[in-house]
C-alpha positions in Angstrom: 70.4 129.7 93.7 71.3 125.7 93.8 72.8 123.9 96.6 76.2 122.1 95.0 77.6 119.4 97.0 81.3 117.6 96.4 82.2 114.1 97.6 85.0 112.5 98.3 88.3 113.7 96.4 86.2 116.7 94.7 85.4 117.6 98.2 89.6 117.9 98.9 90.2 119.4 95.8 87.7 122.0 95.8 88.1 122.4 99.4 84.5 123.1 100.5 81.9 120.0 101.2 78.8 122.3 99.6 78.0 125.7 98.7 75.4 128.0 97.0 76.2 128.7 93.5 73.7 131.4 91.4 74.2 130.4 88.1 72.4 131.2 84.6 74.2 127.5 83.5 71.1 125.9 81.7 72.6 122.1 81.9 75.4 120.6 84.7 77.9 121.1 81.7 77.2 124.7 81.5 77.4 124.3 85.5 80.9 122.5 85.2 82.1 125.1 82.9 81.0 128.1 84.9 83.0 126.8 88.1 85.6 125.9 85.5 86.3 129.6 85.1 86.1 130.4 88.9 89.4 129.3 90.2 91.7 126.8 89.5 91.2 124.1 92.4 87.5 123.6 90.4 89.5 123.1 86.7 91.5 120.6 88.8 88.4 119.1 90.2 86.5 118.6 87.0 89.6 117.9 84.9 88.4 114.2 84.3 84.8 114.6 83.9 84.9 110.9 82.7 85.6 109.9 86.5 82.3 112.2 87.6 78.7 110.9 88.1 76.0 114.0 89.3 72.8 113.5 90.7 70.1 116.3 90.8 68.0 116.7 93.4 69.1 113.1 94.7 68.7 111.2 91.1 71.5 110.5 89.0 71.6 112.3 85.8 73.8 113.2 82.9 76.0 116.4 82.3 73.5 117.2 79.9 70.8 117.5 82.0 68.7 120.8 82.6 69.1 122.0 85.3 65.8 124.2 85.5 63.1 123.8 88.8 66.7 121.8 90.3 67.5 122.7 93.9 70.6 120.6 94.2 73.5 119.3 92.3 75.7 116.5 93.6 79.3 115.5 92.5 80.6 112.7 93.3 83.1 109.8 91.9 82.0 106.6 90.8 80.9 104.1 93.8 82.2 100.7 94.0 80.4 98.5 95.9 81.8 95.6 98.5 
């Protein structure tokens, strides 16, 4: 089971700020694709995966990361600083 957290407007377009997702997915990409097929407010979500950063377990990583000993998964748009 890993903790999966959306930010900003993947937060509004999925429509939940976290849940618990058991998943076999062996990377974030096989995560991505696994939500992908759930409904259609996640295809929307991760339609631009170019506009996506992820952080596991509070570092930021790649969607080809493993995701094996990882407790949480973070989505999130890019941040701009100011």
């Amino acid at each position: 089971m890993i903790d999966v957290l959306y930010f900003a407007w993947l937060r509004e377009r999925i429509g939940v700020p976290r849940e618990q997702v058991e998943t076999s997915a062996a990377t974030v990409a096989d995560l991505v694709a696994e939500l992908v097929a759930r409904e259609e407010r996640y295809a929307l979500a991760f339609a631009d995966r170019a506009s996506l950063r992820v952080a596991l377990d509070q570092q930021l990583a790649g969607f080809d990361a493993p995701l094996a000993g990882v407790r949480e998964v973070a989505f999130f748009p890019p941040m701009t600083g100011g």
